[in-house]
C-alpha positions as CSV (number, residue, x, y, z in Angstrom):
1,X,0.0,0.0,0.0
2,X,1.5,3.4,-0.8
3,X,1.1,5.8,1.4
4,X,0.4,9.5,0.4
5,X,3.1,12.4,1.5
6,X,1.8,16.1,2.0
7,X,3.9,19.2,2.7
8,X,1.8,21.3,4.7
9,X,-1.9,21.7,3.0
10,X,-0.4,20.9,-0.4
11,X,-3.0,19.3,-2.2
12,X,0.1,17.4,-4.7
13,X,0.7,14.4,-2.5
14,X,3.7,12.4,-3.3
15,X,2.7,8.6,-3.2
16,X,5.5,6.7,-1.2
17,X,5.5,2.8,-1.8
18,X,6.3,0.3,0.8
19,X,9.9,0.4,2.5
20,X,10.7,3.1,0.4
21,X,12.3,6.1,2.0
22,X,10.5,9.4,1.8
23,X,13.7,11.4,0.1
24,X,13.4,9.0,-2.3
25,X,9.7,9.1,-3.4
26,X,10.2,13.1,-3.5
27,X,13.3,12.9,-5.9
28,X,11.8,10.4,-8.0
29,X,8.4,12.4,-8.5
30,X,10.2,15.4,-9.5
31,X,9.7,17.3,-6.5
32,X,13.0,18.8,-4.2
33,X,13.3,18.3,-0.3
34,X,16.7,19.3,0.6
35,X,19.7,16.2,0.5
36,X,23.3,15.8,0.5
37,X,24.8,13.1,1.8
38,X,22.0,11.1,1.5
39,X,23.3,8.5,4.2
40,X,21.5,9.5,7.3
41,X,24.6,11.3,8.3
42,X,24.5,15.3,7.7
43,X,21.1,16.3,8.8
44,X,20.4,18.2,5.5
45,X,17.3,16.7,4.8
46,X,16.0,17.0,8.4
47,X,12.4,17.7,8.4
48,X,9.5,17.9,10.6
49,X,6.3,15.5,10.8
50,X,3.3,17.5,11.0
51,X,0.7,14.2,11.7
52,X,1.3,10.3,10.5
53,X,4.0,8.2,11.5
54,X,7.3,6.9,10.2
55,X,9.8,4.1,10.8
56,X,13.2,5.8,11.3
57,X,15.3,3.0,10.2
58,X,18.8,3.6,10.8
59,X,18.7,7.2,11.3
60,X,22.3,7.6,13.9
61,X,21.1,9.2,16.9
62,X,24.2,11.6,16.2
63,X,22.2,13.3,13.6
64,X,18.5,13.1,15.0
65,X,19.2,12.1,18.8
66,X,15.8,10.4,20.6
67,X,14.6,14.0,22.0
68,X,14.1,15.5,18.3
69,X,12.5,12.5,17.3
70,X,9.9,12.4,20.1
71,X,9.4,16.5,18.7
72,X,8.3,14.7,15.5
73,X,12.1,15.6,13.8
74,X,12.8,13.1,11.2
75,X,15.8,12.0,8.2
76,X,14.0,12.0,4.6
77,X,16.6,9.5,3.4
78,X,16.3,7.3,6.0
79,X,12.6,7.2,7.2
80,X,9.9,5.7,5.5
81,X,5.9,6.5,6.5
82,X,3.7,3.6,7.8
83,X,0.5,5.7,7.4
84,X,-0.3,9.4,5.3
85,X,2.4,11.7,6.4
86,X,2.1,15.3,6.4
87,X,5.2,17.2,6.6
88,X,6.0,21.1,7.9
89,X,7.0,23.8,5.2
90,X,10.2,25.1,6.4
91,X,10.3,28.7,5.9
92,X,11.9,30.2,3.4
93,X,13.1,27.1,2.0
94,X,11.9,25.5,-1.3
95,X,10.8,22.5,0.0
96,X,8.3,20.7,-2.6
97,X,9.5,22.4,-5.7
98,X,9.8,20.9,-8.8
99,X,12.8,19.6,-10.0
100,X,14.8,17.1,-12.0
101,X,13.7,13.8,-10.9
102,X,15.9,11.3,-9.7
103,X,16.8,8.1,-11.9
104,X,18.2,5.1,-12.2
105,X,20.4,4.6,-15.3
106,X,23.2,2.4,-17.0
107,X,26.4,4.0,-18.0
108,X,29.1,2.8,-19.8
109,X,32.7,3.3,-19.1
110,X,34.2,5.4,-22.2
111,X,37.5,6.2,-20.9
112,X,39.5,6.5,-17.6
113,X,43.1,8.8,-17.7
114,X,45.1,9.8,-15.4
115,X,45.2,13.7,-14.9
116,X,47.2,14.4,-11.5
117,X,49.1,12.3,-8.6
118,X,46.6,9.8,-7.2
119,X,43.5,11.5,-10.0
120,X,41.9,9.5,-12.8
121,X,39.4,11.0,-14.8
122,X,36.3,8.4,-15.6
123,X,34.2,9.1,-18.4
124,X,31.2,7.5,-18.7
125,X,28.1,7.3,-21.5
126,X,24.9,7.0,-20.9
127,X,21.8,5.9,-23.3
128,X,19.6,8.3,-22.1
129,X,20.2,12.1,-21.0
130,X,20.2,12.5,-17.0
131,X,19.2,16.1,-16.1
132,X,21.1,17.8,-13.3
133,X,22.1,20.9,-11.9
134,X,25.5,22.3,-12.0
135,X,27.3,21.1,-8.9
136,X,25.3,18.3,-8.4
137,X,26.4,14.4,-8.0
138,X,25.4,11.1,-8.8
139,X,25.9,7.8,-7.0
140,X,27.9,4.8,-8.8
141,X,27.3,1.2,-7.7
142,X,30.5,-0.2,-8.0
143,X,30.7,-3.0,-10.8
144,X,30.6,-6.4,-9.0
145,X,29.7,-5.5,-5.5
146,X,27.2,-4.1,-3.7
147,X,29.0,-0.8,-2.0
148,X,28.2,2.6,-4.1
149,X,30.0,5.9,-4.0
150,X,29.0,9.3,-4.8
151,X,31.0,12.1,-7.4
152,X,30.0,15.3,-8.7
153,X,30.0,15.5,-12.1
154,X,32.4,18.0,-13.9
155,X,30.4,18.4,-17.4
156,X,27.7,20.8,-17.8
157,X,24.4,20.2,-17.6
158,X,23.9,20.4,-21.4
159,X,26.4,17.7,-22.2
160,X,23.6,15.1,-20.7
161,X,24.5,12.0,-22.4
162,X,27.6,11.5,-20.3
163,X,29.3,11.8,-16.8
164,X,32.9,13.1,-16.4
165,X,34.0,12.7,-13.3
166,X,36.5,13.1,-11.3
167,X,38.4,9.9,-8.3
168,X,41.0,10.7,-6.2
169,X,42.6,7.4,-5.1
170,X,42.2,6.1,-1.7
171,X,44.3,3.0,-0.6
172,X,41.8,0.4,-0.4
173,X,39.0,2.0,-1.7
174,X,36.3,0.0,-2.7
175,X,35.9,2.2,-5.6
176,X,39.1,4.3,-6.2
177,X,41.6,1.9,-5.4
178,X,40.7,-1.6,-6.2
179,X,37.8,0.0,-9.2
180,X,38.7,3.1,-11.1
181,X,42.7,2.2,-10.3
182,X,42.1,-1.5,-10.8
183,X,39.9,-3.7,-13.2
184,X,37.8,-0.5,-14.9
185,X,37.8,-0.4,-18.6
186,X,35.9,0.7,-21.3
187,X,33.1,-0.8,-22.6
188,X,32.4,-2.0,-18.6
189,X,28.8,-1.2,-17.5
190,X,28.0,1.0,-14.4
191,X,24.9,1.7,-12.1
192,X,24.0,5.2,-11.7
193,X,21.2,6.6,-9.6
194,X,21.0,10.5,-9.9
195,X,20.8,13.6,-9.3
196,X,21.7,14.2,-6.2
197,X,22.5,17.2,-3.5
198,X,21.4,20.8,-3.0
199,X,24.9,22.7,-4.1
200,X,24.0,23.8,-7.3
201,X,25.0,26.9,-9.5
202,X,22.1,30.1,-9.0
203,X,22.1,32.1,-12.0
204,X,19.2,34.5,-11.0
205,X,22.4,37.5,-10.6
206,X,25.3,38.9,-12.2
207,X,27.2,39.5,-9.6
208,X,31.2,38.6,-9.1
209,X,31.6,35.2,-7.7
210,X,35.1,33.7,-6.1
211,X,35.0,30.0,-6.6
212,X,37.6,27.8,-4.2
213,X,38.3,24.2,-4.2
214,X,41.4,22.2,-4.0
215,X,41.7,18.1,-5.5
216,X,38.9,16.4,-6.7
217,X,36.7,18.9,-4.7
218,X,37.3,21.0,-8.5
219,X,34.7,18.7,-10.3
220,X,31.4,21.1,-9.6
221,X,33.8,23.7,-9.9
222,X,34.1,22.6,-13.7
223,X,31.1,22.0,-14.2
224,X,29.7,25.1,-12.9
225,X,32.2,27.1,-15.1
226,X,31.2,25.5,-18.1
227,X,27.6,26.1,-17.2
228,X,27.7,29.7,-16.7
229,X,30.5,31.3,-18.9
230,X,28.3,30.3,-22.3
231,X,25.1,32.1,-20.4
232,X,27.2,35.2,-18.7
233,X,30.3,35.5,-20.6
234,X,30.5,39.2,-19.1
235,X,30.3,37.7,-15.4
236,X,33.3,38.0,-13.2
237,X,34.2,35.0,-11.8
């Protein structure tokens, strides 16, 4: 039985199927509540319940303790409603908007180069067009297990048949070390659920922006630039 989600006296509910977790229904229909890490361990997609009741799942109590959840504080990525849930509009926050839904797609590794100590580039294809944000990321499920990671992509928006992104090797690493620095090779096929994450590019100014980042933190960086330097050639950045 799905159950129906509600911000406030929306009349748009957002039907949330059995064992799936309310961040998820909302991505998937299109409609934004706030995410990041999407792991239970930020906060960023804290939100209140209004009326209804959820199952909390593995929410840590480092990011919603026992006291907020008895104030009816809750995780969208980790809880999941066992009746109609009605959530509280945060102020001043967009919470229900509409935006690119979130999607599960197959991608195919095109290339994977080496562009600074302990960096690979992995470029992947993709048979349909994903539609993101600048700044945004996606999350890989690496080839022949069952442990996924998440990158920012460092093409813009408009190049939507394909991922560029960017791995900084970790000793180890499920996915750096013994993946991208291991057995990945073109032609290899790749799980990727996206978009993800609220830090995107706003291109409602023209005012001078600085931009700072520093390793593999420069892929939304990238792909902001080439985002907004076609749309505001004139803008300082």
């Amino acid at each position: 039985m799905r159950h129906a989600i509600r911000i406030g006296n929306d009349a748009e509910p957002v039907r949330c199927a059995p064992g799936q977790g309310i961040l998820d229904a909302f991505l998937r229909a299109g409609r934004w509540l706030p995410n990041s890490c999407n792991q239970g361990t930020c906060g960023t997609c804290k939100v209140r319940l209004c009326s209804g009741e959820v199952d909390h799942r593995e929410s840590p109590t480092s990011t919603l303790p026992f006291d907020e959840r008895h104030r009816g504080w809750l995780l969208a990525c980790q809880a999941t409603p066992q009746t109609d849930v009605v959530l509280e509009p945060l102020a001043g926050s967009a919470l229900g908007c509409t935006t690119a839904p979130l999607r599960d797609l197959l991608a195919v590794v095109k290339n994977v180069q080496d562009v600074a100590r302990d960096t690979r580039r992995l470029i992947l294809t993709l048979a349909e067009p994903l539609a993101f944000r600048a700044g945004q990321h996606v999350e890989l499920t690496v080839p022949g297990t069952e442990h996924s990671r998440r990158y920012s992509m460092a093409n813009a928006p408009a190049d939507d048949l394909r991922l560029e992104l960017q791995v900084r090797r970790e000793p180890g690493g499920v996915a750096s070390d013994k993946w991208v620095f291991g057995r990945a090779e073109p032609g290899q096929e790749v799980a990727v659920r996206g978009p993800l994450g609220d830090f995107w590019w706003e291109d409602d100014t023209d005012e001078p922006v600085v931009m700072l980042a520093g390793g593999t933190g420069l892929a939304p960086m990238l792909s902001t630039l080439r985002h907004a330097l076609p749309r505001q050639p004139g803008r300082e950045i």
